[in-house]
C-alpha positions in Angstrom: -22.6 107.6 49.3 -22.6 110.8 47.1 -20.7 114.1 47.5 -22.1 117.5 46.6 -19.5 118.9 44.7 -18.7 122.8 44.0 -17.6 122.6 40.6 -16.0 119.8 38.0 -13.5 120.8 35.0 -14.2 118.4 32.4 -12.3 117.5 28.9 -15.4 116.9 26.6 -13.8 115.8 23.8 -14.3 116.3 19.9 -17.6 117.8 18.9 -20.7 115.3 19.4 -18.3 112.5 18.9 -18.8 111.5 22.7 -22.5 110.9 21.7 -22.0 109.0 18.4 -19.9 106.0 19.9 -16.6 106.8 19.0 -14.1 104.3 20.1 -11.5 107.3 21.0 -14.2 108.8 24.0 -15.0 105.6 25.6 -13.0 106.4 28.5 -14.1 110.0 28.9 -18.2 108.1 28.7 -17.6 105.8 31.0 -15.4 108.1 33.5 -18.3 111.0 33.2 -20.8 108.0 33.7 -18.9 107.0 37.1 -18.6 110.1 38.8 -22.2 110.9 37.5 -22.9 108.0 40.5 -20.8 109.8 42.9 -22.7 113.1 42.9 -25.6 114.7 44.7 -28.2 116.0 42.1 -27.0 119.9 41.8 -30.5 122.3 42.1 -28.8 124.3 39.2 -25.6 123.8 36.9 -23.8 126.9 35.4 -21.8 125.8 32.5 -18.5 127.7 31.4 -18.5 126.7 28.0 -14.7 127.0 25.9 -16.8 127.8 22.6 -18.5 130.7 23.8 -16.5 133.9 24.3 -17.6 137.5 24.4 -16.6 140.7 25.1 -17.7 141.0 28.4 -19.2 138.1 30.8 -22.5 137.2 29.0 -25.1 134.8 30.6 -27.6 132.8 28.9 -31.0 134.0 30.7 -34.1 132.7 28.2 -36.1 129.8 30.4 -35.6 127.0 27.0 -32.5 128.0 25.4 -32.4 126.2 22.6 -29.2 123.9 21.4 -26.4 125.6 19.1 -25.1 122.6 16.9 -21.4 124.4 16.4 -19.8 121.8 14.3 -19.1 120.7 11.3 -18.7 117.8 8.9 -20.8 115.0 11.0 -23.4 112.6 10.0 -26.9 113.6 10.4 -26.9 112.1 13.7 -25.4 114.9 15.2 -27.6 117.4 14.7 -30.6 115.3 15.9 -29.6 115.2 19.4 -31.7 117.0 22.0 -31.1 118.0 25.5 -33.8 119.4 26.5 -32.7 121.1 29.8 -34.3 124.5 31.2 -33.1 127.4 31.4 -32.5 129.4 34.8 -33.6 133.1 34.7 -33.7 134.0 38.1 -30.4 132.0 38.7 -29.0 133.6 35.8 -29.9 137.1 37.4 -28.6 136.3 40.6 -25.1 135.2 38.3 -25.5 138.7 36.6 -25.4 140.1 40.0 -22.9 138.9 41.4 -20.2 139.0 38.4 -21.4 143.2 38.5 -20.7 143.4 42.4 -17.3 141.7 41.4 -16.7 144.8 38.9 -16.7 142.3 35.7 -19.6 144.1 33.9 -21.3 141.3 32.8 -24.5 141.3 30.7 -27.5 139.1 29.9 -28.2 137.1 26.7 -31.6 136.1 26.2 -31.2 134.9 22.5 -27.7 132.6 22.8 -28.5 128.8 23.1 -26.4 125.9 24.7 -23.4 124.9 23.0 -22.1 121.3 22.5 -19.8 122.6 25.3 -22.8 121.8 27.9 -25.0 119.6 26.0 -22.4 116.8 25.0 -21.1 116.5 28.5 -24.6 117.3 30.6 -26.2 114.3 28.1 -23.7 111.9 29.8 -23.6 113.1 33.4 -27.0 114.2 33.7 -29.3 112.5 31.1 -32.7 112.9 32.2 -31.7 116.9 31.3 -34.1 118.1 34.2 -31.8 120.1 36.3 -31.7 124.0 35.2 -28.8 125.0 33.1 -26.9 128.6 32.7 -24.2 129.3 30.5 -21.5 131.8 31.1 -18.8 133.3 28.5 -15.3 133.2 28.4 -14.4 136.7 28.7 -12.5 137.5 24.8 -9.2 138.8 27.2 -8.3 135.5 27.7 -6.9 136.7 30.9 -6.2 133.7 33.5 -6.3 135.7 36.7 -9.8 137.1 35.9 -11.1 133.9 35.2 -10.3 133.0 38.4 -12.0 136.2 39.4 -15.0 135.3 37.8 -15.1 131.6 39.4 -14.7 133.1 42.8 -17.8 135.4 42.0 -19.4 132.2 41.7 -18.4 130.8 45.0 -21.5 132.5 46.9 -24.2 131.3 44.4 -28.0 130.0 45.0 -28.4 127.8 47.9 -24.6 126.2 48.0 -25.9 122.9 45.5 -25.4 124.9 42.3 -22.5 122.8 40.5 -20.1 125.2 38.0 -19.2 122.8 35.3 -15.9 124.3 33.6 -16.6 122.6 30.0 -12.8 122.5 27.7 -10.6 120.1 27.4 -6.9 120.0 29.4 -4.9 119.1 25.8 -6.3 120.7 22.9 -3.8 121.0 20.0 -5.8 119.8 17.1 -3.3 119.3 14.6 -1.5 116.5 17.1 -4.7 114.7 17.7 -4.4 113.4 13.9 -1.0 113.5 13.6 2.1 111.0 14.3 3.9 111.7 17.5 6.9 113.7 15.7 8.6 116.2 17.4 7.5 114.7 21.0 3.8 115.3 21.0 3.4 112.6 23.4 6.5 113.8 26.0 5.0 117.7 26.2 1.4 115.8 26.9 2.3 113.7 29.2 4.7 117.3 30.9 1.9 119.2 30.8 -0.4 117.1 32.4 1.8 115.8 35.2 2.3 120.0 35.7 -1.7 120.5 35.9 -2.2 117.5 37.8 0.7 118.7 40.9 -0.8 122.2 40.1 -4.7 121.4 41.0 -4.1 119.0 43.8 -0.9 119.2 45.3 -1.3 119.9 49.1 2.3 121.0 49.1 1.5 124.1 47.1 -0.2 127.4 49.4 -3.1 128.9 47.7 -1.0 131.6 46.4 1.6 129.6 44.9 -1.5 127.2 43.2 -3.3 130.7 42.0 0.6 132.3 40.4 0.7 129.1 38.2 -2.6 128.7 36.9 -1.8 132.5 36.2 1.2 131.9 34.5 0.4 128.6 32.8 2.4 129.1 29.7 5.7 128.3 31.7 4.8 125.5 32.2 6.3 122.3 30.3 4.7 121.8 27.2 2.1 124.4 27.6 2.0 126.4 24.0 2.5 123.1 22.3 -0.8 121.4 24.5 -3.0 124.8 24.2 -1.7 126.7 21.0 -5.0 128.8 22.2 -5.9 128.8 25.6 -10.0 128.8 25.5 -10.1 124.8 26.4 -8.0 125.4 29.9 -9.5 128.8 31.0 -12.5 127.0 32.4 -10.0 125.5 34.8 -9.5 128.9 36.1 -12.8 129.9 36.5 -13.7 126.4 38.3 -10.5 126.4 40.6 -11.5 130.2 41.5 -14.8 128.8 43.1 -13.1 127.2 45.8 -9.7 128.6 45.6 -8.4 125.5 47.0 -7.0 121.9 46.3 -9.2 119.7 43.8 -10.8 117.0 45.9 -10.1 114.3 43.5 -8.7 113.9 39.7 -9.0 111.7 37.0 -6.5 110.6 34.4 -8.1 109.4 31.1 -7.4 109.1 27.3 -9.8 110.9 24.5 -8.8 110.4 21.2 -5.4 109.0 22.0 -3.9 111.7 24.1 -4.1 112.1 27.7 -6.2 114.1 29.6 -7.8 114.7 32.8 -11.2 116.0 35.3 -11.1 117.8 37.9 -13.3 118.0 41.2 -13.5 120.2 43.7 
């Protein structure tokens, strides 16, 4: 039996590493690879990338993007993979629309690519890279509450089977990933993820009380040490905004040592 879901926050790991057989991901590959049986085929995906921010909301609206290789220091492998997925125009204007009734003046791009942030994890889910893709910014604000804003915006789009893939990663403190636990790396991880995990699925919490933390993330345990920057976990926001509502499910997982976790709503 599969289950049409709204929209999935997804840690995607380290760069192409996912795709290159790295011992670290194998969880996150096999996890994406499980739920990928679990879903309805989405008619469209809208992908909120963490490594792609702009000034205002900017959507990718050219019908074959091509792929933006935004990392460094890999072996020639990585910049050999293709995922060849269309773009979306008329989705993406219907996204432009929408973000502009919602008074986030958003724009179109029809030069910006796909980042690894959709085509590392979209390659696992979704390999046969047939389903339309758009991507959509970060805004550069970095504001929680209008990430949230804009997932909400999103709540209304195409014919109710577009999935919003929030693309980040719920720990991303680089230094830590290579580093000895010193200083309790490990205890504000393990905080921080047993906060976001009672924070996105707790029935216990009112959708007003859920929405004020997301807002105000940084109180929580171990938040500044597990996002020194908080571009990986906005696209939490803007996928929790689309339903405004308990995650259906969750899933607890380790990439590259440290824990991490998926959401689903």
């Amino acid at each position: 039996m599969t289950r049409q879901y709204r929209s999935f926050y997804l840690s995607h790991g380290g760069g192409p590493m996912p795709l290159l057989g790295d011992p670290g991901h194998r969880q996150m590959v096999d996890r994406l690879k499980a739920i990928a049986q679990t879903m309805a085929p989405p008619s469209a995906i809208v992908v909120v990338s963490a490594h792609w921010e702009a000034d205002r909301p900017s959507i990718t609206s050219a019908a074959s993007p091509s792929l933006i290789y935004d990392y460094y220091g890999f072996d020639e492998r990585a910049y050999q993979i293709q995922y060849p997925a269309p773009g979306a125009p008329e989705l993406a204007r219907e996204l432009h629309q929408k973000l502009r009734q919602a008074g986030l003046s958003p724009e179109l791009d029809e030069t910006r690519g796909f980042d690894h942030g959709m085509f590392v994890p979209l390659s696992i889910l979704f390999p046969e890279a047939t389903i339309p893709v758009v991507q959509l910014s970060l805004n550069h604000s970095l504001d929680p509450a209008q990430h949230i804003e804009m997932g909400r915006a999103l709540s209304g789009l195409g014919d109710g089977k577009v999935l919003v893939v929030g693309s980040g990663f719920s720990f991303h403190n680089m230094r830590a990933f290579f580093a000895k636990d010193q200083g309790g790396a490990d205890q504000a991880n393990a905080a921080f993820e047993h906060w976001l995990i009672e924070t996105c699925t707790s029935s216990r919490l009112s959708e007003s009380q859920r929405r004020q933390r997301l807002i105000l993330w940084e109180q929580a345990p171990g938040a500044r040490f597990c996002h020194p920057r908080e571009e990986h976990l906005l696209p939490l926001m803007v996928c929790y905004g689309v339903t405004e509502s308990a995650a259906l499910e969750h899933h607890e997982l380790a990439v590259l040592g440290k824990r991490a976790s998926f959401y689903l709503w």
